[in-house]
Residue, then its C-alpha position, 0 to 999 in steps of 0.5 A: x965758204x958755201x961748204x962752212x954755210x952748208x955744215x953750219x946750217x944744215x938743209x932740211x930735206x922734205x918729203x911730200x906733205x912736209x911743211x916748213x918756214x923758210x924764213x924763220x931763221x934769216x935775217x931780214x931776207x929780201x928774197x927766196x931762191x928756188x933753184x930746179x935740177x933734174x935728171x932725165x932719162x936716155x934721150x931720144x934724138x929724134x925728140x930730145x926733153x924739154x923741163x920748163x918750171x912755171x911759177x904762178x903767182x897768187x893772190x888771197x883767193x887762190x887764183x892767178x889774176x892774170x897771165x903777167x903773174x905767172x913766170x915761165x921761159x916765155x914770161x920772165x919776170x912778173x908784176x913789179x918783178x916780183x917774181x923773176x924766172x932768172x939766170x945766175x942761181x946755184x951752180x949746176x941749177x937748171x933753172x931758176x925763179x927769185x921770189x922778192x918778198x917785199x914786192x910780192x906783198x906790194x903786189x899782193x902775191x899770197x902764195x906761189x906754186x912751183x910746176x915742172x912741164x914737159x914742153x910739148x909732151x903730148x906732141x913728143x910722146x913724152x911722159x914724166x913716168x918714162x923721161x924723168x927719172x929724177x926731180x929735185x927743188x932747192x930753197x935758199x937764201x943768196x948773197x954775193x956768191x955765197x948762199x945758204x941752203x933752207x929746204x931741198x925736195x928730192x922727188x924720184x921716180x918712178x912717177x905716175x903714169x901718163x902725168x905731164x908736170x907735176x906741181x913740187x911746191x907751194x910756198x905760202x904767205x902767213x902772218x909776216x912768214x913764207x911756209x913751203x909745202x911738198x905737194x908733188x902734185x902730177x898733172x896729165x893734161x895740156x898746157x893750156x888746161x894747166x896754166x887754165x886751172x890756175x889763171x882766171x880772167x874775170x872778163x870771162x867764164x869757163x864753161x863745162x860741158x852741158x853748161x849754157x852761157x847766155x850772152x846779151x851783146x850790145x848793139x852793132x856788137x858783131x859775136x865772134x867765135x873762135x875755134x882752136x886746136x893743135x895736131x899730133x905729128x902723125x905716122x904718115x907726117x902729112x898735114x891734116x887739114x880740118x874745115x871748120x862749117x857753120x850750119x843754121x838748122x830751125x827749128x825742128x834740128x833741120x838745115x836753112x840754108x848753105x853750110x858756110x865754109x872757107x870755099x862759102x865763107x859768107x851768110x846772112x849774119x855770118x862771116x867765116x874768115x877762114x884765118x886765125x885771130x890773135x886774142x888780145x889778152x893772151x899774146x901767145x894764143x892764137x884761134x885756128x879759125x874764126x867766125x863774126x856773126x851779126x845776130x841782127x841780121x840773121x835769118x828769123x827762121x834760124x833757131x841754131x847755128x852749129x860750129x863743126x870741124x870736120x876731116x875731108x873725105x880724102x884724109x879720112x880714107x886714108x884713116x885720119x880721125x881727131x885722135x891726132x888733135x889736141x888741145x881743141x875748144x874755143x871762145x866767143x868774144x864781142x867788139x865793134x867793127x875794127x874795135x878791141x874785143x872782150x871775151x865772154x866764156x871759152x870751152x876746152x874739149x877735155x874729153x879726148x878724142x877718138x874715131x870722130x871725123x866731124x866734131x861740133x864745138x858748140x851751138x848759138x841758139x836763140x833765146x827766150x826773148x828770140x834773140x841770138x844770146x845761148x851758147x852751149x858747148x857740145x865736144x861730141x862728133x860721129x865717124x861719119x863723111x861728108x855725104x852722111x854729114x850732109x844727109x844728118x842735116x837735112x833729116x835733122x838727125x845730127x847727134x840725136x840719139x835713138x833710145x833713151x839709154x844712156x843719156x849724159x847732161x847735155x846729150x839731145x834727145x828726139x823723144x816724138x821719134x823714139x815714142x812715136x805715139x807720146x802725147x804727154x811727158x813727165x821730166x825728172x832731174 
């Protein structure tokens, strides 16, 4: 019957940039199918591939309002089960996604993009260009057991170098019609950045770097700030151990106090937990170290507090550096003391890293007011180890460049110490 259906009604086939109604010619259809097939390269034993197709959900603005809305293996099915990440498509279908469209309206799903992954790419070595030789996407109607084929996007490689997922489909919403577009769009980054790009939460901000984001946080509020990252399997298969130290400097850039650490986990107004805190309102996330601050109670000569992830000695002579760390940012939230928290902006350290052996993640500053409430992403770090760290601290040269050649938005810059002699300077942005 399948085949009558298929001769009958032949598939269109299209190819990036094409365009098509999918519904225009069904009778009162309830529901699209989309089933996913590809062929793989020769696996490797060792790190066999892993295809996962993720599906967001969108409203009118574009924007996937919350992670409930996006479908993948580890989130079957969306809102009022609008979107269903299923068994029992076609046959040899590796996986499956229905699209309800009468609930996707009640839910107010605009439009819905299609993404193939590699799971855990980076981690694997892995790359679409080189494991992926074929990718192909069906639309198709379903009843019964029968089924008619609507649209089929075959996509071979070879395919951009270093791209991760690759977004094949968009189908969007318009007067009463679904349109589905070919928009073979790579993606190189992780899957955190990926699904970021798509899910906004209007309870946070992303920030980028050298964009401050000031935060007002009510009284007896405790600020936490939560630091993440995910490492590279490396050559000589040990774990690397990386310490998360907060640092308070005045106002001249210069230590006060201890450096807070998991072996000296608490300050005045600050608390290092030295574990990781679950995020309520992503269940799968977790922080890789977290840190409470009680801006109240913070010392009045502290102007700054640095948050710095560094390798130990021991690991960087064995040639350990953040070029086997991915996926590292952070986030601050507030809450009372044993009560629910809510986010306040987060930071993802795009720009890879490299040799560095310490990293600083970002610093709290005061405000014009004097009170604790700047948060400024930072994402730089130095080859440099523990005595050398130390020794920047106290001169009050940590991250300081010495000339003024060069400078990128959000570099700092000691402008008495480069032209010792300056009395007066002019500033043009």
């Amino acid at each position: 019957m399948n085949q009558w259906i298929a001769s009958k009604y032949p598939v269109q086939v299209l190819q990036p940039g094409d365009s098509i109604d999918v519904v225009k010619h069904l009778r009162q259809p309830t529901s699209l199918w989309l089933g996913f097939q590809w062929q793989a390269m020769a696996d490797d034993e060792d790190s066999p591939l892993h295809l996962d197709v993720m599906a967001f959900g969108l409203d009118g603005s574009f924007q996937c309002k919350t992670r409930k809305d996006m479908v993948y293996w580890g989130n079957s099915n969306s809102s009022m089960d609008a979107l269903v990440h299923c068994e029992g498509g076609k046959e040899a279908d590796a996986q499956t996604v229905r699209l309800q469209l009468s609930r996707a309206k009640i839910v107010g799903i605009a439009a819905v993009v299609f993404v193939v992954n590699i799971r855990d790419a980076k981690a694997r070595g892995q790359c679409l260009g080189r494991s992926v030789r074929h990718l192909t996407c069906t639309v198709y109607d379903k009843f019964g057991d029968r089924h008619r084929e609507i649209a089929r996007v075959s996509l071979s490689g070879p395919f951009e170098p270093q791209a991760v997922a690759l977004e094949m489909l968009r189908l969007v919403a318009l007067r009463g019609s679904w349109t589905a577009t070919v928009t073979a769009k790579p993606f190189h980054c992780s899957v955190r950045q990926l699904v970021a790009q798509f899910v906004s939460n209007s309870s946070r901000r992303m920030l980028l770097k050298g964009e401050n984001c000031h935060i007002h946080p009510e009284t007896g509020h405790l600020v936490c700030v939560g630091l993440s990252w995910r490492l590279l399997p490396n050559l000589r298969h040990e774990a690397l151990p990386i310490n998360v130290l907060v640092v308070c400097l005045d106002s001249s850039g210069k230590q006060v106090g201890n450096i807070i650490c998991p072996h000296n986990p608490r300050g005045r107004g600050i608390y290092h937990h030295n574990k990781a805190c679950k995020a309520e309102h992503e269940a799968e996330e977790k922080d890789t170290e977290t840190v409470e601050l009680s801006p109240s109670a913070i010392p009045a000569a502290v102007y700054q507090i640095l948050f710095v992830a560094i390798i130990p000695d021991r690991c960087q002579s064995k040639g350990h550096c953040f070029r086997e760390v991915e996926e590292a940012g952070f986030r601050v939230y507030t809450r009372r003391y044993g009560g629910p928290e809510m986010e306040i902006c987060r930071h993802e350290i795009l720009e890879g890293l490299s040799s560095e052996t310490a990293v600083e993640f970002l610093r709290f500053s005061r405000d014009k007011d004097g009170q604790f409430g700047m948060v400024s992403p930072s994402g730089e770090g130095l080859l440099c180890d523990a005595t050398r760290f130390q020794k920047h601290l106290l001169d009050g040269t940590w991250l300081l460049r010495a000339n003024c050649q060069l400078l990128r938005w959000g570099d700092r810059f000691n402008v008495t110490r480069t032209f010792p002699g300056l009395r007066t300077a002019s500033v043009g942005v």
